[in-house]
C-alpha angles and dihedrals in degrees: 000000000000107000125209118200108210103202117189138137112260140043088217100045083051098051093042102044112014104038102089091054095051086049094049093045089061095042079062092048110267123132103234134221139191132201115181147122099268099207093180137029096234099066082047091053098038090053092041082053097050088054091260120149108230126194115174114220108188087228111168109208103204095037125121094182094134087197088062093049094056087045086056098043095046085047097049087047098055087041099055095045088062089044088052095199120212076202146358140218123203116190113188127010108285085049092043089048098044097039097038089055088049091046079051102045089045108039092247131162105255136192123175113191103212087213080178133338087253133206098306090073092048122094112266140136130297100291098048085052094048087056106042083055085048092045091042088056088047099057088043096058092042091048093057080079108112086212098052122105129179123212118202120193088218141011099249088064089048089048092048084041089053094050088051116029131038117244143135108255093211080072094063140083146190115223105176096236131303088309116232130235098265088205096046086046092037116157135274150184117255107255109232099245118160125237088032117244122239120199134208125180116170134122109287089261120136089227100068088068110246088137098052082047084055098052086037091053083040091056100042086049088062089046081051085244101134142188145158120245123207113191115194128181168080119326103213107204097180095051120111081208105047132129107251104230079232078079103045094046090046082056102043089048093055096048096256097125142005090233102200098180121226111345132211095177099064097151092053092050090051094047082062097044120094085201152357125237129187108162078179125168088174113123086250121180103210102325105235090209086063099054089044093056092046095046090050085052097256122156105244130213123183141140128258098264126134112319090349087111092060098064105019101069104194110245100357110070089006147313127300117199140210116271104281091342084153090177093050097054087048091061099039087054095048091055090049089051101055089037110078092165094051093056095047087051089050091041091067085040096063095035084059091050100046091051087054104048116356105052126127082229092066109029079050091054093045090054106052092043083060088050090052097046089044095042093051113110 
C-alpha cells in the first residue's frame, strides 16, 4: 500500500479544507499520514478515528525564529524518514519549504497546494522583503525537482508566482478552491426576514475586512437602510493582525454585529443568510465561505482581492468590488440589501457556477489524477 503524508500547519486547516481529500485518498488505497501542529485533542481523536495516521509537529506559522525553523526542518526530517512517502503533500509555505527540500533531497514525489500567495508576497517592511527573496529561492530550488507539481487555486496567484520563482510552468495546475459538498451545501430559497441578514465567516483578522462591514452597516443605518449582521469565526490569539475580542464584544454590545463565536453548522447559518459579505484585503486563495454562499444560492459581495474573482462573477452572482473601495461596497450592498429579487437571481447564478467548477467532486478528482501520473514509475 502506497502512503501519502499531507503536511500543513494547523489541526484545524487541515480538518476544515483538506479532510475530504485525505479521506478520499484512503478510500482509493493509500495509507494516509498526517503531519501538523494539533492544537486541540479533538481534531487528534476525530482523524485517528477516521483511520488517519497523525503525527503533531509544534510549527509556529508567523515565526521567524530562524532556530525554530531549523528545529522544525531537522524534525520533520527525522519524521518523514520513518513514514517513508510514496508522496507528499505541503500546504502553506513552512510545509511547503521543509517537505519540498526533503522531497528534493530524496527523490520523492512532491505536490504543494499555493491556498494564497500569503503575507510574504505582500508589501511590508525589510524583513518581509528579506524573507519573500529567501522564500522565492527556496521554491525554486524545491521546484527543480522533475516529480514536483503546484497546484494554485487561481491563475492570478500562477501569474504573481511566474514574475518571482523559477519553475516550469508544465509542472503547474489550477484546482478552483477547496471545492464544497454540493449536497451538504445544497441549495435553498432565501427565507423573507426582515431586515435582511448579512453574513460574514472568516478568521478574526483585520484584514478580512469586519471593521470596514461595521462602518458600512453604521453608514447605511444613518441613510435608514438597515440590516442585521452575523459574524462568525475563528479568534486568532498568535496573529500580529488579529481582532482583539475587546473589539468583537464593543461591537456586539452596541448592536453592530450578532457575534456567534466559532461554527461547526455553516451550511445551516447560510441557509438563513440573505447574503454573504467579505470586504476582504487579505492574499485569499478561493475564499470557502464564498463558494458556500454561492452553492447554497446566496447572493455574494466581495472585493477584488486574491481569488475572490473566481468565484464572485460581477454582476452575475454578485458584485465584486474594487480593491478597498470601502464606498463602493457600501453602494453595491445597499443595492443587494433593498433587491430581494436580485439576490435570488444571483442566488441560482452562483449555485450554477459553483456545480460546474468548484465542487468537492471535482477538486477531489483533479487531485488524485495528479497523485497517479507523479507516483508512476
Amino acid at each position: 500500500m502506497k502512503t501519502i503524508c499531507y503536511f500543513v500547519n494547523s489541526d484545524w486547516y487541515f480538518d476544515l479544507h483538506w479532510l475530504a481529500r485525505a479521506l478520499s485518498a484512503k478510500h482509493h488505497g493509500y495509507e494516509v499520514h498526517i503531519i501538523t501542529r494539533i492544537s486541540e485533542e479533538k481534531y487528534l481523536r476525530r482523524f485517528t478515528e477516521l483511520g488517519l495516521c497523525c503525527h503533531s509537529l509544534p510549527i509556529k506559522e508567523r515565526s521567524c525564529n530562524i532556530f525554530g525553523f531549523i528545529a522544525a526542518l531537522v524534525s520533520s526530517a527525522l519524521l518523514l524518514r520513518r513514514i517513508k512517502p510514496a508522496l507528499i503533500h505541503a500546504v502553506t509555505i513552512k510545509p511547503v519549504i521543509i517537505g519540498g527540500l526533503y522531497a528534493r533531497l530524496f527523490s520523492v514525489p512532491f505536490v504543494a497546494n499555493i491556498a494564497g500567495l500569503g503575507r510574504v508576497f505582500q508589501p511590508g517592511n525589510w524583513l518581509y522583503r528579506r524573507l519573500k527573496k529567501a522564500v522565492c529561492l527556496c521554491y525554486s530550488v524545491i521546484f527543480a525537482n522533475p516529480r514536483s507539481r503546484i497546484i494554485f487555486e487561481h491563475h492570478d496567484d500562477l501569474l504573481e508566482f511566474q514574475r518571482n520563482v523559477t519553475f516550469s510552468v508544465g509542472r503547474a495546475s489550477v484546482i478552483d478552491g477547496c471545492g464544497v459538498d454540493v449536497e451538504q451545501y445544497a441549495f435553498s430559497e432565501e427565507e423573507a426576514c426582515d431586515p435582511p441578514i448579512v453574513l460574514f465567516a472568516s478568521r478574526m483578522l483585520h484584514k478580512k475586512g469586519l471593521a470596514a462591514l461595521v462602518r458600512i452597516k453604521q453608514q447605511l443605518a444613518r441613510e435608514d437602510v438597515y440590516f442585521t449582521l452575523r459574524v462568525a469565526g475563528i479568534m486568532v490569539a498568535d496573529d500580529p493582525d488579529a481582532i482583539a475580542l475587546t473589539d468583537i464584544t464593543r461591537w456586539a454590545a452596541a448592536g453592530d454585529i450578532e457575534w456567534l463565536g466559532t461554527c461547526n453548522n455553516m451550511e445551516v447559518l447560510l441557509g438563513s443568510a440573505s447574503i454573504v459579505a467579505l470586504p476582504t484585503l487579505y492574499p485569499e486563495g478561493v475564499p470557502r465561505i464564498l463558494i458556500e454562499g454561492a452553492a447554497k444560492g446566496r447572493a455574494c459581495i466581495a472585493y477584488n482581492s486574491g481569488g475572490c474573482n473566481s468565484i464572485v462573477i460581477n454582476n452575475v452572482n454578485g458584485f465584486l468590488i474594487s480593491r478597498g473601495d470601502e464606498d463602493e461596497f457600501c453602494r453595491q450592498l445597499k443595492v443587494l440589501i433593498g433587491d430581494r429579487e436580485l439576490r435570488q437571481q444571483m442566488g441560482l447564478q452562483g449555485r450554477a457556477l459553483v456545480l460546474d467548477k468548484f465542487s468537492a467532486a471535482q477538486v477531489i478528482t483533479n487531485t488524485l489524477n495528479i497523485y497517479r501520473i507523479l507516483m508512476v514509475p
